[in-house]
Backbone as CSV, one residue per row, in Angstrom:
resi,resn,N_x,N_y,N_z,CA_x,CA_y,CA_z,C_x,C_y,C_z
1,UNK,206.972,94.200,110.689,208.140,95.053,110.530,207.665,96.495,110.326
2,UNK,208.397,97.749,111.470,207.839,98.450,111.092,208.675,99.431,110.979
3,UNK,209.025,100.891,109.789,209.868,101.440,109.529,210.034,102.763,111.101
4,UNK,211.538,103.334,111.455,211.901,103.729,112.387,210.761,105.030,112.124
5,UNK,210.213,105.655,113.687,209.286,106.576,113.389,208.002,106.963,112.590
6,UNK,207.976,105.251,112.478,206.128,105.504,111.145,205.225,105.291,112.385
7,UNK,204.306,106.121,111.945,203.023,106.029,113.005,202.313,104.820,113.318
8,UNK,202.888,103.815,111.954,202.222,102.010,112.551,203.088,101.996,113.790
9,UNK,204.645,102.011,113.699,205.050,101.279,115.248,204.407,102.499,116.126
10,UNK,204.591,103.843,116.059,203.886,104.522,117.462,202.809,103.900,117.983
11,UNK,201.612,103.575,117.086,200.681,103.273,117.691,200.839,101.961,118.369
12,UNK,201.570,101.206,117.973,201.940,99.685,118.208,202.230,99.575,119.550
13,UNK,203.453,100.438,119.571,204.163,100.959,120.845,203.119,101.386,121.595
14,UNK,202.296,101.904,121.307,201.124,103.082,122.416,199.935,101.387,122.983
15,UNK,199.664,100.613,122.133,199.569,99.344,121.862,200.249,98.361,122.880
16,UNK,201.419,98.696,123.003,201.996,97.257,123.940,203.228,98.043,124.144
17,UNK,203.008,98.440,125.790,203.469,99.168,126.710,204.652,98.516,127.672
18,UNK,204.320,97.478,127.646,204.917,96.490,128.479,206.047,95.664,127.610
19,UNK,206.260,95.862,126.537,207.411,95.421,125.088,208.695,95.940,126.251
20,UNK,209.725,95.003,126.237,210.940,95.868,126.563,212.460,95.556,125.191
21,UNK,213.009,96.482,124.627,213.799,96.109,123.800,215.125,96.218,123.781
22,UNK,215.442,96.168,124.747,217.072,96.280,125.863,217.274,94.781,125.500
23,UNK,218.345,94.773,124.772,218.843,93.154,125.139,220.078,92.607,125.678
24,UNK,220.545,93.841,126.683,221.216,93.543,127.456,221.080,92.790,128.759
25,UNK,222.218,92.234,129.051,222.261,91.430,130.052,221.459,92.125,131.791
26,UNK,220.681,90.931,132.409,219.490,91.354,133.747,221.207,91.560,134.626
27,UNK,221.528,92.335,135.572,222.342,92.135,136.920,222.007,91.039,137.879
28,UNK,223.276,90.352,138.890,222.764,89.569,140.037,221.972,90.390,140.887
29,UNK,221.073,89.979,141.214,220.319,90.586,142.203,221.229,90.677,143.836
30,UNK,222.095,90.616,143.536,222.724,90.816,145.096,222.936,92.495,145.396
31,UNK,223.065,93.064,144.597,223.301,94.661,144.468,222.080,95.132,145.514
32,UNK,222.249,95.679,146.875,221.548,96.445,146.844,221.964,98.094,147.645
33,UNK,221.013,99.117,147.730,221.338,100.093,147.950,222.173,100.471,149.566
34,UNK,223.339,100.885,150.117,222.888,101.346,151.172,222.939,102.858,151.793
35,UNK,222.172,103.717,151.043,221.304,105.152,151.512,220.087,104.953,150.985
36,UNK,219.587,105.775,151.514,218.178,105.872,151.193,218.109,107.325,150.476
37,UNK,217.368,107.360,148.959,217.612,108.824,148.361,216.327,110.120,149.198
38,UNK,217.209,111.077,149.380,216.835,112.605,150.283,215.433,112.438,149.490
39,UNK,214.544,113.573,150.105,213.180,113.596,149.749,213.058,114.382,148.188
40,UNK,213.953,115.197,148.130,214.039,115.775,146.605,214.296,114.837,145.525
41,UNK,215.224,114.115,145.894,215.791,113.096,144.745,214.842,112.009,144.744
42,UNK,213.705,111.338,146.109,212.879,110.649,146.356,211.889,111.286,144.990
43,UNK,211.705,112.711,144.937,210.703,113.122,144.177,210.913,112.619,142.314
44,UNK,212.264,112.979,142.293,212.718,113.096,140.912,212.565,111.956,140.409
45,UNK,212.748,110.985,141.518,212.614,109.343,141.188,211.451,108.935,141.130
46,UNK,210.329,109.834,142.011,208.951,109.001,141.432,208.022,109.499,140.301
47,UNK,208.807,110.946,140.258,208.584,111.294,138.867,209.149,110.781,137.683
48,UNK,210.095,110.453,137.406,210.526,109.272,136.377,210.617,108.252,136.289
49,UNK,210.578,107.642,137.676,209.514,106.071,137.378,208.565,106.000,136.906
50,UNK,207.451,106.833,137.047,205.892,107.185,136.916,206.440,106.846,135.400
51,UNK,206.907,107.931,134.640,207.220,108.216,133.082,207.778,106.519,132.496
52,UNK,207.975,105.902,133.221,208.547,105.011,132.145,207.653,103.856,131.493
53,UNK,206.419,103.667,132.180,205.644,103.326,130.973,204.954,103.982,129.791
54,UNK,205.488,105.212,130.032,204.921,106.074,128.401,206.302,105.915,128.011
55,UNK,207.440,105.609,128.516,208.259,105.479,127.439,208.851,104.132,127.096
56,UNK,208.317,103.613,126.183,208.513,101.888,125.943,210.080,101.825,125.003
57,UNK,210.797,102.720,124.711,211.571,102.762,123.896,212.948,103.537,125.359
58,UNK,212.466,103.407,126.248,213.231,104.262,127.531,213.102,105.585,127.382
59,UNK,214.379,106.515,127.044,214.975,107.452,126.927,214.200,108.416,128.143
60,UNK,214.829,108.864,129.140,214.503,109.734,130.244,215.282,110.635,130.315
61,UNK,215.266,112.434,130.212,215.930,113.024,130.759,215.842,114.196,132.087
62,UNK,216.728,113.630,132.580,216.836,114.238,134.121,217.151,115.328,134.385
63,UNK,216.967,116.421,134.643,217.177,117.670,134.971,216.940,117.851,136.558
64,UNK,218.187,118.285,136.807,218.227,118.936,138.594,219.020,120.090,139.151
65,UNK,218.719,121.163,139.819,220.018,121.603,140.445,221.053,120.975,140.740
66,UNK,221.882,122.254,140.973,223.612,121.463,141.193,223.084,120.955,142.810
67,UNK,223.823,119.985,142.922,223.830,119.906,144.711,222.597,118.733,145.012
68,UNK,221.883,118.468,144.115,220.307,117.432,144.362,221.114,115.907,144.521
69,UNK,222.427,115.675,143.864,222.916,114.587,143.851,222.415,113.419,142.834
70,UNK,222.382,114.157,141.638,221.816,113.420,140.265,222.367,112.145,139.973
71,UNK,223.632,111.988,140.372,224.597,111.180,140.078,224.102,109.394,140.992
72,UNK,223.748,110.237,142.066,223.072,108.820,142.839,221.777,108.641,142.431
73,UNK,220.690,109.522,142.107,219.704,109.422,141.157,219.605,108.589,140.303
74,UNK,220.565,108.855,139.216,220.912,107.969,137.847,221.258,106.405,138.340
75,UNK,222.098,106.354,138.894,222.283,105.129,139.552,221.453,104.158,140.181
76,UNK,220.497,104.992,140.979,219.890,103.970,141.506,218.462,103.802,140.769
77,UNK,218.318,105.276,139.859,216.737,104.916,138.904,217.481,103.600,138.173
78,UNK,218.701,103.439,137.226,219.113,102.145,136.446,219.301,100.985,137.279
79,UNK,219.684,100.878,138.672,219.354,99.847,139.725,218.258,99.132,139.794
80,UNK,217.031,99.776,139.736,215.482,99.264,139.794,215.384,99.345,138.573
81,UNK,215.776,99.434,137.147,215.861,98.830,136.012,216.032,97.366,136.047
82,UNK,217.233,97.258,136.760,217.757,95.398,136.914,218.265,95.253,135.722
83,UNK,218.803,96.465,134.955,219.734,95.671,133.688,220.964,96.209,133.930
84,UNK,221.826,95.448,133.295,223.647,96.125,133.280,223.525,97.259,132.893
85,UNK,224.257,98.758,133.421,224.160,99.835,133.091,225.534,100.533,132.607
86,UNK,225.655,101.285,131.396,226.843,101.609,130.905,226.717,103.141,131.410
87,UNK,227.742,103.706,131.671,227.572,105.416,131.803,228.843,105.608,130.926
88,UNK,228.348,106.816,130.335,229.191,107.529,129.383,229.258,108.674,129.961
89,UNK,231.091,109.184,130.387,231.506,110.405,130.947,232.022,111.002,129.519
90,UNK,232.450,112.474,129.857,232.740,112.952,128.764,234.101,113.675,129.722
91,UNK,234.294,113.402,130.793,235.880,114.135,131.758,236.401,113.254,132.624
92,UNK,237.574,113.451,133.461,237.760,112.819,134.253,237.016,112.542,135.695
93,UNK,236.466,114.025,135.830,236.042,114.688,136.711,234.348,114.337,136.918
94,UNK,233.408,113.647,136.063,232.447,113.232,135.815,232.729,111.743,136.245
95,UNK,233.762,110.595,135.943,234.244,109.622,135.869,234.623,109.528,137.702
96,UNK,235.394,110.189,138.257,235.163,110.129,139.862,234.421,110.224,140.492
97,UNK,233.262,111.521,139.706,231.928,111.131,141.077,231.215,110.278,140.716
98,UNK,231.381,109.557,139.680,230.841,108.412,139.360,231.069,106.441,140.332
99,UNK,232.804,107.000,140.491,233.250,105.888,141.123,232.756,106.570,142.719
100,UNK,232.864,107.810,143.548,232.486,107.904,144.557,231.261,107.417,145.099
101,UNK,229.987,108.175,144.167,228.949,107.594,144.508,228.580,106.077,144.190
102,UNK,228.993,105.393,143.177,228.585,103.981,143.268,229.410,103.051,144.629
103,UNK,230.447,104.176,145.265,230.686,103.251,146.414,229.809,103.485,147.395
104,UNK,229.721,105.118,147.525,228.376,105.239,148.898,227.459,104.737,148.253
105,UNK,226.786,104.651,147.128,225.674,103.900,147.350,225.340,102.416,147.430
106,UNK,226.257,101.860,146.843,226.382,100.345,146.782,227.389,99.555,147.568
107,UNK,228.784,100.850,147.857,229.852,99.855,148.381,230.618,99.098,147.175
108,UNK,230.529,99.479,146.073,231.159,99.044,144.724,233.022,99.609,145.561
109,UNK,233.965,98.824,144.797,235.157,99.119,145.233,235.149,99.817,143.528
110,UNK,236.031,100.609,143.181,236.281,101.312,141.771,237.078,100.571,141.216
111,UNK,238.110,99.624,142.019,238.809,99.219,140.956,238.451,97.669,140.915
112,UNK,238.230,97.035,141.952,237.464,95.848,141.406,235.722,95.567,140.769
113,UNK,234.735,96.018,141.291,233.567,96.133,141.323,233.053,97.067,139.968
114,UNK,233.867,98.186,140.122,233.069,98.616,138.648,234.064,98.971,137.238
115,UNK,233.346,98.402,136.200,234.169,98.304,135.046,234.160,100.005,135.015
116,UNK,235.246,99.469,133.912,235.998,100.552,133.351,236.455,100.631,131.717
117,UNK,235.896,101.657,130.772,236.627,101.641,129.632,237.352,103.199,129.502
118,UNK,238.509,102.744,129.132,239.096,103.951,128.986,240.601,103.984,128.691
119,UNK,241.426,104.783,127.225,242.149,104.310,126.800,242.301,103.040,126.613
120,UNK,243.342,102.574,127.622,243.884,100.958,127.612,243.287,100.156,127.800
121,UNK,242.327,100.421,129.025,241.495,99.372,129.265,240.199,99.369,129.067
122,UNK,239.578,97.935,129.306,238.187,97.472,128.884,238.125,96.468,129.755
123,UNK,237.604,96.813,130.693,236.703,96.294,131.793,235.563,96.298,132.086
124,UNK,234.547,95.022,132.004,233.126,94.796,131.802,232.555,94.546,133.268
125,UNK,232.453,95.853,133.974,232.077,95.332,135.702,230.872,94.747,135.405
126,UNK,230.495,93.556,136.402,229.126,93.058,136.726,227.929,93.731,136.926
127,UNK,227.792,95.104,136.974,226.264,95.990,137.608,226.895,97.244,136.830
128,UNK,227.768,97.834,136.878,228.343,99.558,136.419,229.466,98.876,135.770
129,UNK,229.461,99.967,134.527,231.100,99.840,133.568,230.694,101.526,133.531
130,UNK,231.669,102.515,133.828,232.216,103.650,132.704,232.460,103.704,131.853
131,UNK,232.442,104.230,130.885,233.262,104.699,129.647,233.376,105.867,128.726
132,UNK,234.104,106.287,128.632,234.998,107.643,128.432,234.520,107.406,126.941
133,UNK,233.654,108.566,126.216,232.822,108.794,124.893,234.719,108.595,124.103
134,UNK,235.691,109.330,124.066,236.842,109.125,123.363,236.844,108.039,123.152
135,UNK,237.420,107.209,124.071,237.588,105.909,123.940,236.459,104.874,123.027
136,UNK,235.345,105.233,123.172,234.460,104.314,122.655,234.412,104.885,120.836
137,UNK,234.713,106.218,121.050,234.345,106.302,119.609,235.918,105.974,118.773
138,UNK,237.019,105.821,119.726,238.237,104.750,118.840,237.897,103.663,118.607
139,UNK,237.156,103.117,119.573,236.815,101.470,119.213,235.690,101.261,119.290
140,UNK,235.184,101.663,117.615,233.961,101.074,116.974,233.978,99.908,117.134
141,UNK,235.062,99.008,116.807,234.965,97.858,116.582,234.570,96.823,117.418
142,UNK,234.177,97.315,119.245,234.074,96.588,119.659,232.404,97.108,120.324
143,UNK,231.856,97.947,119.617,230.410,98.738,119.963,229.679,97.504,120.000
144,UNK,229.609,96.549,119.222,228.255,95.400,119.362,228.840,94.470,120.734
145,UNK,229.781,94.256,120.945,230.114,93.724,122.242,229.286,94.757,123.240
146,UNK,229.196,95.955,123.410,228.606,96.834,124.313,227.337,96.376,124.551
147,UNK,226.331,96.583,122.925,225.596,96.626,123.034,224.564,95.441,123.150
148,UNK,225.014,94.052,123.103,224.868,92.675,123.623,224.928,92.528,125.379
149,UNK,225.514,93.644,126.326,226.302,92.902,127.264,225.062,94.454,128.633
150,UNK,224.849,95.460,127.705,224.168,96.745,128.705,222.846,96.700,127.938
151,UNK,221.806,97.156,129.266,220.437,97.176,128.660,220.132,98.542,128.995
152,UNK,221.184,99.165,129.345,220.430,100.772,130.326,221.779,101.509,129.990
153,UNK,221.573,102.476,129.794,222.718,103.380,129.137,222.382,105.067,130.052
154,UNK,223.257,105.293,130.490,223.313,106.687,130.585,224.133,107.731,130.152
155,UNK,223.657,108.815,129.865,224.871,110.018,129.402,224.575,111.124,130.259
156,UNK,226.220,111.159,130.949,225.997,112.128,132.255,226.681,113.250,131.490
157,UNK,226.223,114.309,131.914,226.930,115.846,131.340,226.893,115.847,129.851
158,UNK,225.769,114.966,129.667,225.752,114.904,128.085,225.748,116.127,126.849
159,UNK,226.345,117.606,127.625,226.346,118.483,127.103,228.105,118.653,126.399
160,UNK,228.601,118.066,127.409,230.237,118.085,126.837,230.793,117.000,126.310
161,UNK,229.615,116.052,125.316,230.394,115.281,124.170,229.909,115.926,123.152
162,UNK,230.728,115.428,122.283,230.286,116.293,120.900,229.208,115.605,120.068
163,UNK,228.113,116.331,119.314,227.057,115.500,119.193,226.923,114.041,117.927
164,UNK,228.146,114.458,116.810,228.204,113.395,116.313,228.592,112.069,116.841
165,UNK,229.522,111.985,117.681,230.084,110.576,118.611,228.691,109.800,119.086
166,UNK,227.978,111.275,119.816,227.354,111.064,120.795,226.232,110.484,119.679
167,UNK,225.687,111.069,118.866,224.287,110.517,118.427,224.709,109.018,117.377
168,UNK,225.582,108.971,117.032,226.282,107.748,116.176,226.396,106.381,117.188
169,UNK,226.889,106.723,118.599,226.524,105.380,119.574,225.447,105.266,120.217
170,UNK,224.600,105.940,120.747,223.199,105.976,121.053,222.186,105.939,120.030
171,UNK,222.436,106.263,118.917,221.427,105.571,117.918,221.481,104.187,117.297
172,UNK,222.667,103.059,117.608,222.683,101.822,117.657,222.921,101.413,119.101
173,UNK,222.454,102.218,120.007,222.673,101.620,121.019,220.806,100.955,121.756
């Protein structure tokens, strides 16, 4: 047992690289891509693949110009994860190019294929769920259901949630 941030687990961690601690649910492997990502976004991706065995605990952040198409990036780096992936929007407007691109890239339909949380509903899609940071931070109560069911989490535009919501579900997440 080792306390959060003591230099026993760093080294532990530095130690056993190959530990994964996502205990969210693997996806069917039927998902697969159909584009192939541009040579820029090809780059961004083999630059943060490269990174993810120094990071045994995950956490990756992506930085790109406007226009690189980050959004299919994110998607398809958590694709070759192979775990259920949650994205956290913080607009509506983040939440559509979200449903656009998971159709060009996968052919996901938005309203059957990928979940959805938001207000009213709570929909647990099979490969992608959304969910709107509001909504999740009304219903604490159902955060350990989340975090049983996604092994890969993203926060897109993670500049326009506010940081208590934001660091209160990603630090039990």
């Amino acid at each position: 047992s080792f306390r959060t941030g003591s230099p026993e687990l760093k080294k532990w961690l530095d130690q056993n690289p190959a530990f994964d601690f996502r205990t969210g649910k693997k996806f069917s492997t039927k998902l697969r891509p159909l584009l192939k990502l541009n040579p820029e976004q090809t780059r961004l991706f083999d630059e943060a693949w490269s990174n993810i065995p120094n990071r045994p605990a995950g956490n990756l952040l992506l930085l790109a110009p406007t226009a690189v198409g980050k959004t299919i990036l994110q998607a398809y780096l958590a694709y070759k994860l192979g775990y259920k992936i949650l994205v956290i929007f913080p607009t509506a407007l983040v939440k559509r190019a979200w449903m656009n691109d998971l159709h060009k890239l996968f052919g996901l339909s938005p309203k059957e294929d990928i979940g959805l949380i938001q207000r009213e509903t709570w929909r647990i899609g099979e490969h992608f769920t959304l969910a709107s940071m509001a909504t999740l931070q009304n219903r604490r109560d159902r955060w350990d259901e989340l975090f049983r069911e996604f092994g890969t989490l993203i926060l897109d535009e993670v500049q326009g949630i506010s940081a208590p919501n934001l660091y209160s579900f990603v630090s039990r997440f």
